[in-house]
ROSE-680373 format. One line per 3 residues: number of its first residue (from 1); their letters; for each residue x, y, z of C-alpha. Coordinates in nm, 3 decimals. Example, Ala and Ser with C-alpha at 12.3 -4.5 7.8 and 13.67 -1.06 7.14 Angstrom:
BEGIN
1> AS> 1.230:-0.450:0.780  1.367:-0.106:0.714
***
This chain:
BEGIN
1> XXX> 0.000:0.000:0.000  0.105:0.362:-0.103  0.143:0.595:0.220
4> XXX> -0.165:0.749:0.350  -0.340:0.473:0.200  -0.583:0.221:0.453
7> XXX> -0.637:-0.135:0.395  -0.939:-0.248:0.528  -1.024:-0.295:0.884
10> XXX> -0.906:-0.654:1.002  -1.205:-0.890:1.068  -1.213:-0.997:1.400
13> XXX> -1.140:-1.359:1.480  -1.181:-1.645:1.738  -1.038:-1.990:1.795
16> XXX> -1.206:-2.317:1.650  -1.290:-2.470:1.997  -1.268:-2.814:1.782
19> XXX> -0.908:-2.765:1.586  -0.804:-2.406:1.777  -0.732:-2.259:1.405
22> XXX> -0.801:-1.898:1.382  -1.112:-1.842:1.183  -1.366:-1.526:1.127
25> XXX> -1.556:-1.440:1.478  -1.868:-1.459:1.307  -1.822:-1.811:1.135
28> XXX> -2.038:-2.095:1.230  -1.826:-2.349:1.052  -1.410:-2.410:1.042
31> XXX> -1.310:-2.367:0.671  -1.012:-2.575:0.880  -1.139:-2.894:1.031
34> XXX> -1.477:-2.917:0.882  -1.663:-2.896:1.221  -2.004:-2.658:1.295
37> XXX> -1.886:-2.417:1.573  -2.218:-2.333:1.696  -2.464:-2.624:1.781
40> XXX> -2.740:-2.639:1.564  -3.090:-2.469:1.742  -3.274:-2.695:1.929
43> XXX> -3.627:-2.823:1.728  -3.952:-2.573:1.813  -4.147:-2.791:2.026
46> XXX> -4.477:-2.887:1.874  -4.818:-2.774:1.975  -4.948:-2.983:2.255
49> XXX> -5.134:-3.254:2.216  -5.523:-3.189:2.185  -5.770:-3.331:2.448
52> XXX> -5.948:-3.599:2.358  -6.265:-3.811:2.474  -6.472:-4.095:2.434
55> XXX> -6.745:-4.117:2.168  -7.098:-4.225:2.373  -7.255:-4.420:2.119
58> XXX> -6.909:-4.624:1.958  -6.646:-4.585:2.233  -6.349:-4.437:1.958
61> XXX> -6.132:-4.169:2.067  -6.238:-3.812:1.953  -6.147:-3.429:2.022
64> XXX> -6.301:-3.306:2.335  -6.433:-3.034:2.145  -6.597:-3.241:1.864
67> XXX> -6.955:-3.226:1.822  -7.009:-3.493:1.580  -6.806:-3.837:1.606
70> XXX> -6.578:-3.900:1.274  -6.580:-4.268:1.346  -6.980:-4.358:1.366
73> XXX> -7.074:-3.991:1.226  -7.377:-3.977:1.490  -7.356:-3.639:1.648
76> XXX> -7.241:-3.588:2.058  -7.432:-3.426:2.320  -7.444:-3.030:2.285
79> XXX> -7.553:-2.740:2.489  -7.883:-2.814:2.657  -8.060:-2.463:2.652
82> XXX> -7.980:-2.107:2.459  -7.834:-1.875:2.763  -8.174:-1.724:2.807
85> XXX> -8.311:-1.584:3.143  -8.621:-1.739:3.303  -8.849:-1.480:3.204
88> XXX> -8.742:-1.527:2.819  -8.752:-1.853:2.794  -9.107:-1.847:2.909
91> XXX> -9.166:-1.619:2.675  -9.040:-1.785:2.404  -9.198:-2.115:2.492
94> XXX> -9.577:-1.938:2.529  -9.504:-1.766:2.179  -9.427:-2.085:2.041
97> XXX> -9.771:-2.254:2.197  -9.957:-1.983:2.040  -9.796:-1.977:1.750
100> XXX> -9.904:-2.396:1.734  -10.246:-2.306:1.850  -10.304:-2.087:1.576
103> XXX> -10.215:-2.308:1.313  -10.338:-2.649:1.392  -10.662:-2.618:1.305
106> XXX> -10.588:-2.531:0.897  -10.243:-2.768:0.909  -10.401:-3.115:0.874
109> XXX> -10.580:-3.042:0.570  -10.269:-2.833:0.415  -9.988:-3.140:0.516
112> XXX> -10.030:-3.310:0.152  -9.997:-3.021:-0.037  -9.700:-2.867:0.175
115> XXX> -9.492:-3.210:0.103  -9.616:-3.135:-0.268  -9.500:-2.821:-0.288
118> XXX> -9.157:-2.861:-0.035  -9.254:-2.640:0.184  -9.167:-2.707:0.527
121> XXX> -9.406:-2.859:0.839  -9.428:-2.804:1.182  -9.621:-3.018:1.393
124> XXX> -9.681:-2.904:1.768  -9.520:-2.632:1.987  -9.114:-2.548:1.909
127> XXX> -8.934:-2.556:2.212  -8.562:-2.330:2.230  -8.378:-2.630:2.304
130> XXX> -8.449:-2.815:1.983  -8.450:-2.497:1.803  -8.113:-2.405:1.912
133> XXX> -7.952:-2.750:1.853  -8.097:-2.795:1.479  -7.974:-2.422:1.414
136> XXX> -7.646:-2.521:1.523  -7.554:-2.864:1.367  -7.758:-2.878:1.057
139> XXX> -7.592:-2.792:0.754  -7.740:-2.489:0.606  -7.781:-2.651:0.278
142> XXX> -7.984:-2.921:0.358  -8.399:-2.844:0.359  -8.602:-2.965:0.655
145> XXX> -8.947:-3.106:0.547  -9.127:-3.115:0.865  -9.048:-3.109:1.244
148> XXX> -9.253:-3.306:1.493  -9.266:-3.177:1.843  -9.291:-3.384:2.135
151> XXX> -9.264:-3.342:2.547  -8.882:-3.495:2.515  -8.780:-3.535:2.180
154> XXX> -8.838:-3.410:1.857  -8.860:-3.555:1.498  -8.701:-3.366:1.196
157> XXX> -8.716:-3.509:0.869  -8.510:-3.349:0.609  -8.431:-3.422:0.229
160> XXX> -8.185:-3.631:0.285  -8.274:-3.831:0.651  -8.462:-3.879:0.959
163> XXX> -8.308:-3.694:1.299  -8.416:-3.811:1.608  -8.355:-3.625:1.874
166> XXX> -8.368:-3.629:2.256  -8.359:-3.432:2.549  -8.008:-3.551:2.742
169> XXX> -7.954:-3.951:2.773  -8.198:-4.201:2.889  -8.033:-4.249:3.204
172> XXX> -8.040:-3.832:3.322  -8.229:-3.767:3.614  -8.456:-3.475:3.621
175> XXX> -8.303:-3.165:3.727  -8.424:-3.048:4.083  -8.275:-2.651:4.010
178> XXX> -8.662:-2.517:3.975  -8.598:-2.294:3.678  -8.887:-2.543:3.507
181> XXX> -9.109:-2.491:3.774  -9.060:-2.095:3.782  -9.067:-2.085:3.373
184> XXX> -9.400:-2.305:3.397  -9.543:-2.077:3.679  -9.505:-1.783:3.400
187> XXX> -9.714:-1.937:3.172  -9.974:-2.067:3.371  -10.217:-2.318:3.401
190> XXX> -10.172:-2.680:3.332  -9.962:-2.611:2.993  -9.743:-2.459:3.208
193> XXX> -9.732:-2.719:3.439  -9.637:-2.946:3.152  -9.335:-2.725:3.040
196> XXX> -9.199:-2.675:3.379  -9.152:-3.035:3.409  -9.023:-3.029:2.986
199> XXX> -8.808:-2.727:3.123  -8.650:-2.917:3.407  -8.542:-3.243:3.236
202> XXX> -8.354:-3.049:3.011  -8.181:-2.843:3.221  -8.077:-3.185:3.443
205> XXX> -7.991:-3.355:3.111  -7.722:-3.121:2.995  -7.764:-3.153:2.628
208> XXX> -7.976:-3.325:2.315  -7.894:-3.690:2.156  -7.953:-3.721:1.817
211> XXX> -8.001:-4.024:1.601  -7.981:-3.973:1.259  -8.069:-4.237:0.931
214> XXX> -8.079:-4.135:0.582  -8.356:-4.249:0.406  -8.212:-4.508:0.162
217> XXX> -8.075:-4.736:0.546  -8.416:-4.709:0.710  -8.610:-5.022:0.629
220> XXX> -8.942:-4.992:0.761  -9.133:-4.715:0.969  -9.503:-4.745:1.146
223> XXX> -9.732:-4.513:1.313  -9.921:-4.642:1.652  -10.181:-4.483:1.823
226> XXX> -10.249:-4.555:2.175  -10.485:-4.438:2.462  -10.297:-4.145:2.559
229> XXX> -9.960:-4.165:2.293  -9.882:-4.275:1.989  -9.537:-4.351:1.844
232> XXX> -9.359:-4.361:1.554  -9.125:-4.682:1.554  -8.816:-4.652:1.318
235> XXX> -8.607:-4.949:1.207  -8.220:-4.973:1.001  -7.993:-5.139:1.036
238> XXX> -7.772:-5.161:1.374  -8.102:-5.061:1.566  -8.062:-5.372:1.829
241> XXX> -8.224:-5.239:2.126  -8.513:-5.482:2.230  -8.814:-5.262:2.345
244> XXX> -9.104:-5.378:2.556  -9.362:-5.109:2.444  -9.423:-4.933:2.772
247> XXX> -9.363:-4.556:2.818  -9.055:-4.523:2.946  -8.934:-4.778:2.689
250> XXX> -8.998:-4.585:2.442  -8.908:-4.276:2.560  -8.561:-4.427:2.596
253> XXX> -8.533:-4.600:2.279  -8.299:-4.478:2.020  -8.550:-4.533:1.733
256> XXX> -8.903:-4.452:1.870  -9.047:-4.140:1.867  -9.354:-4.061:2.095
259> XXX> -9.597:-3.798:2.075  -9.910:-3.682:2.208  -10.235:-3.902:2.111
262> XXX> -10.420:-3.601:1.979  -10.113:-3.526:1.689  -10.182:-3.881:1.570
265> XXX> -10.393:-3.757:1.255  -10.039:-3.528:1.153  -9.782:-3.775:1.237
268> XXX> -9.956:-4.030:1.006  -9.930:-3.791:0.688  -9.533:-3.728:0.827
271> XXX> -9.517:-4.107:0.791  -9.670:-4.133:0.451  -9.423:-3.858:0.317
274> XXX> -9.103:-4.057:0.522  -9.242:-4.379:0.349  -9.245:-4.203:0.001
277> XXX> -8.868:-4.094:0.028  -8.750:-4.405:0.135  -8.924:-4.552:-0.189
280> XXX> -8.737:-4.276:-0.376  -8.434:-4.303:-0.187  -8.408:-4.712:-0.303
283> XXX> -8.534:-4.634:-0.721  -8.217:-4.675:-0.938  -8.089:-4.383:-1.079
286> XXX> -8.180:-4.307:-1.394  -7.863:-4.297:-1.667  -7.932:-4.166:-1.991
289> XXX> -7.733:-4.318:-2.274  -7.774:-4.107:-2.614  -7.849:-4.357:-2.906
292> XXX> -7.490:-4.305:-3.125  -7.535:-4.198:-3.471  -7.628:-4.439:-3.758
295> XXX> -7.357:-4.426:-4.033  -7.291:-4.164:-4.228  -7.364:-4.141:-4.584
298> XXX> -7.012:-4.053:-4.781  -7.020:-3.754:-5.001  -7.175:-3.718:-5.313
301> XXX> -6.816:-3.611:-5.490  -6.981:-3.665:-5.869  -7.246:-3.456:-5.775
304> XXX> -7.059:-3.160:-5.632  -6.815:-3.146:-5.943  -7.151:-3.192:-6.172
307> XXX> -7.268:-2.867:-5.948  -6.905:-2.717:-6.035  -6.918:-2.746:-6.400
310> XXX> -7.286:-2.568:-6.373  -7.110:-2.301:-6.216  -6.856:-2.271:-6.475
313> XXX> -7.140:-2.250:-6.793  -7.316:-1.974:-6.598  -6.949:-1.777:-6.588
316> XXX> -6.927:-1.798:-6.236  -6.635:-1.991:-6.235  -6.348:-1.987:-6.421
319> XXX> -6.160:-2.292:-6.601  -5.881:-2.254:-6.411  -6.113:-2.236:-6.117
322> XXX> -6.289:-2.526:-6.259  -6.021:-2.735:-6.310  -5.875:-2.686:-5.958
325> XXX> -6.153:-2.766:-5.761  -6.215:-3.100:-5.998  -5.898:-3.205:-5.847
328> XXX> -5.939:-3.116:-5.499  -6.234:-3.366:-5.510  -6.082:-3.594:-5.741
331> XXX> -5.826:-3.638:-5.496  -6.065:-3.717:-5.176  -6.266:-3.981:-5.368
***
């Protein structure tokens, strides 16, 4: 270097704990011996593993937070009740009597041409509890044909399948917290009565069961009528639970649905229109095959050339023109 003239800086440096060679401070690796200086970072642990539990109806191993199993597909116990206060849940369970009240005397003779016409039926007083489970778990693209409304349960039939569904398990005792009793004091009388004790089992139950079968699996379904209930008995395949017929057999059972005796007349026209979309369910599709085309007649070369030459007398054509279309289809015969 000239004088006056700076080189630059010197890099600092470190020894090679491996070797002890002299190599750049900020290297990670000895150019001399080969070895990584620092040791590599240690792995990002993973995210813990997710709670899991037990599926009630097939015993497989699922997220805690799944609603619906994976294994067995039938859906797991939700949220009993919408977080409503006394006083609106009475509310909303008088507006829904009224609203039933109102209607029943014009539904029965409307039910055959509602199915007709797809538009949806509902048969006895909605209660918030079913309400708020079919809002949340079915799929928004699926249309519900009719929804039978029972003390405990409820029936939905859709376009695709039959839904079953119950207040809590068969086994859950009913609740002793009085919220029933103070929501069926609101309403009075001895309907109110009746939903106080409806109000209470579901708050004790914690939650709905559902059963669900698709129309095409469910082989047979019949409508009973009895002194004070009737029932609608379901049966598929896999439905093994023996029944004796009493009340609390039924109400337990995973494919009977009970109602009151006096919504026999509706639940027999539900049954006709379940019985018509199993039938549908089981009719082979329909493939249409288009018939392939007959042969094809070759073409009439002589004639087009005849049509040429015509062309040609009236001067339209040339001879040259003539001449070089003649070959053209000369050439394809």
């Amino acid at each position: 270097l000239q004088e006056g003239q700076l080189g630059p800086a010197a890099e600092a440096t470190k020894s090679c704990p491996n070797c002890g060679a002299a190599i750049l401070a900020i290297a990670k690796k000895c150019k001399h011996c080969q070895q990584w200086i620092e040791a590599p970072a240690a792995a990002t642990p993973g995210p813990a593993a997710e709670a899991t539990k037990s599926c009630p109806n097939c015993g497989a191993a699922i997220l805690a937070i799944a609603k619906k199993c994976k294994h067995c597909q039938q859906w797991i116990e939700t949220p009993a009740a919408p977080n409503l206060t006394t006083a609106q849940l009475a509310g909303q369970v008088a507006a829904y009597q009224r609203a039933w009240e109102m209607e029943r005397p014009t539904l029965l003779a409307s039910i055959a041409q509602f199915f007709t016409e797809n538009k949806e039926v509902t048969i006895g007083a909605r209660h918030p509890v079913f309400e708020s489970w079919i809002a949340q778990n079915l799929a928004r693209e699926e249309k519900i044909v009719a929804r039978c409304y029972s003390k405990d349960e409820t029936l939905v039939a859709t376009t695709e399948k039959v839904l079953l569904l119950k207040k809590g398990s068969a086994k859950a005792a009913v609740s002793s917290t009085g919220r029933g009793a103070a929501v069926g004091g609101a309403v009075g009388g001895l309907a109110g009565m009746m939903i106080g004790a409806v109000l209470d089992h579901t708050v004790g139950a914690q939650g709905v069961i559902a059963k669900t079968v698709d129309y095409y699996n469910l082989t047979s379904v019949d409508c009973t009528k009895g002194m004070l209930f009737g029932h609608m008995e379901f049966t598929f395949p896999g439905a093994s639970e023996i029944r004796r017929g009493g009340f609390s057999d039924n109400a337990a059972s995973e494919n009977v649905f009970q109602f009151a005796g006096d919504l026999y007349d509706f639940m027999v026209q539900v049954t006709n229109e379940i019985r018509r979309r199993m039938k549908l369910a089981r009719q082979p599709q329909t493939v249409v095959v288009q018939a392939s085309p007959g042969p094809v007649a070759p073409p009439d070369f002589p004639g087009q050339i005849r049509k040429l030459a015509e062309l040609r007398d009236v001067g339209i054509l040339t001879e040259e023109e003539f001449q070089t279309k003649k070959k053209e289809l000369l050439a394809k015969m």
